[in-house]
C-alpha positions, 0 to 999 in steps of 0.5 A: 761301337762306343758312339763311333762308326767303325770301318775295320774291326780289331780281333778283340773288337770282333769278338766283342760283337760276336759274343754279344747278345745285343747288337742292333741292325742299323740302317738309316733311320737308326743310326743317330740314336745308336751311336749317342746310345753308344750302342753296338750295331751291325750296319745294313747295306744302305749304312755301310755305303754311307760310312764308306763315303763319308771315309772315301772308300769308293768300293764295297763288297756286300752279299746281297742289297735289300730290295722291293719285298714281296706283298709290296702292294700290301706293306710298301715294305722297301729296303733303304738300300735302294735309296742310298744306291740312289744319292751315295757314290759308292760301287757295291759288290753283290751276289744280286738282291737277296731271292727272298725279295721281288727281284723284278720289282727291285730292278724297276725301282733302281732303273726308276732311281737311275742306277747302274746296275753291270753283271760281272761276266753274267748278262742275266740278274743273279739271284744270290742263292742261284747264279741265273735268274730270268732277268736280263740286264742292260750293262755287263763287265768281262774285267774288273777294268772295265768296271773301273772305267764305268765308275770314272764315267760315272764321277765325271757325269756327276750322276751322284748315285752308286753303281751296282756290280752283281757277280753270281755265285759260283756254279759249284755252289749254286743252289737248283732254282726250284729247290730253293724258291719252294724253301723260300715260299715256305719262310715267307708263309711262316714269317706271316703266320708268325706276324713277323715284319719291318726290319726283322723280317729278313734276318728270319727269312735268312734263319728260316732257309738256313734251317730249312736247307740244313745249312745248304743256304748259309754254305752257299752265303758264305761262298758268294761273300768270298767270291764277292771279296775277290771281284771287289778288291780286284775292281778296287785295284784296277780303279787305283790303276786308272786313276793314278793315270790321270 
């Protein structure tokens, strides 16, 4: 925003973007040329753990992280989400990989990458819009404590990577399994019909699902960012905690 990167928004500034008809998404790859254009733009996954380290903020929450998408062996369409989890020391807080995604070959590509992924109180991948899915992790936390220790151990092991916290959706908001992959396969048919691809390709699946679930979707998006909130500043007091013991 005006040539800066903005960690933090005025009321003012928030509607600025919000009535604005022009705001680019910006991973990477875009963010010299937005920011000497003075552009508005919305950052990714991969941008805001980038901000967030070049500022010291060792923790944020998101939805859910890009990934491997599906048809990869097709496009070699993979978010730079999952580059940047790889070199930047940040712990981010997500519902799982968006289940518009290849969820299998998402986590193949970070244990590849050699970064951690911990469920929050869940042994099992949580698939954003859903709480399970049939992916089984290696790490799994029960306290925001115990996720602030694996953050310490990781900075003195000098890894350099982020580490991954996925926290299911509540179970209330849960959407069933079934219901929703068939909704998803149906944005997928569409955006290839209508021959959408590279960065616009998940803001149309979102869209798409939003439309097709009449709102369901978005409730539930809505629902996983809180409770994602909720665990990320809890992870974020209790690694203050520990590091002012050392």
């Amino acid at each position: 925003m005006d040539g800066k990167i903005k960690i933090g928004l005025s009321d003012q500034e928030l509607e600025t973007f919000a009535r604005s008809g022009n705001v680019a998404k910006v991973s990477m790859r875009d963010f010299p040329g937005i920011i000497a254009r003075k552009q508005l733009g919305a950052t990714t996954v991969a941008t805001t753990m980038y901000a967030a380290h070049l500022a010291g903020i060792k923790v944020f929450v998101t939805g859910g992280i890009g990934g491997v998408h599906r048809g990869y062996e097709e496009t070699m369409d993979v978010s730079a989400d999952l580059e940047e989890l790889a070199r930047t020391d940040v712990t981010v807080v997500c519902a799982g990989a968006k289940a518009i995604l290849d969820l299998p070959r998402t986590m193949e590509y970070l244990e590849t990458k050699g970064v951690p992924v911990v469920g929050y109180k869940t042994d099992v991948l949580p698939a954003f819009f859903t709480a399970t899915s049939d992916i089984k992790l290696v790490e799994r936390a029960d306290s925001p404590e115990e996720i602030a220790k694996m953050i310490i151990a990781k900075a003195q092991l000098k890894m350099g990577c982020g580490l991954l916290v996925v926290n299911p959706i509540p179970e209330e908001y849960s959407l069933d399994h079934e219901f929703i992959d068939h909704v998803i396969e149906q944005a997928v048919q569409a955006a290839q019909e209508q021959g959408v691809t590279g960065k616009n390709i998940t803001p149309f699946l979102l869209s798409e699902i939003t439309k097709r679930t009449e709102g369901k979707s978005l409730e539930a998006n809505l629902e996983l960012v809180y409770n994602n909130a909720l665990v990320g500043a809890q992870i974020a007091t209790a690694l203050a905690a520990e590091l002012a013991q050392k």
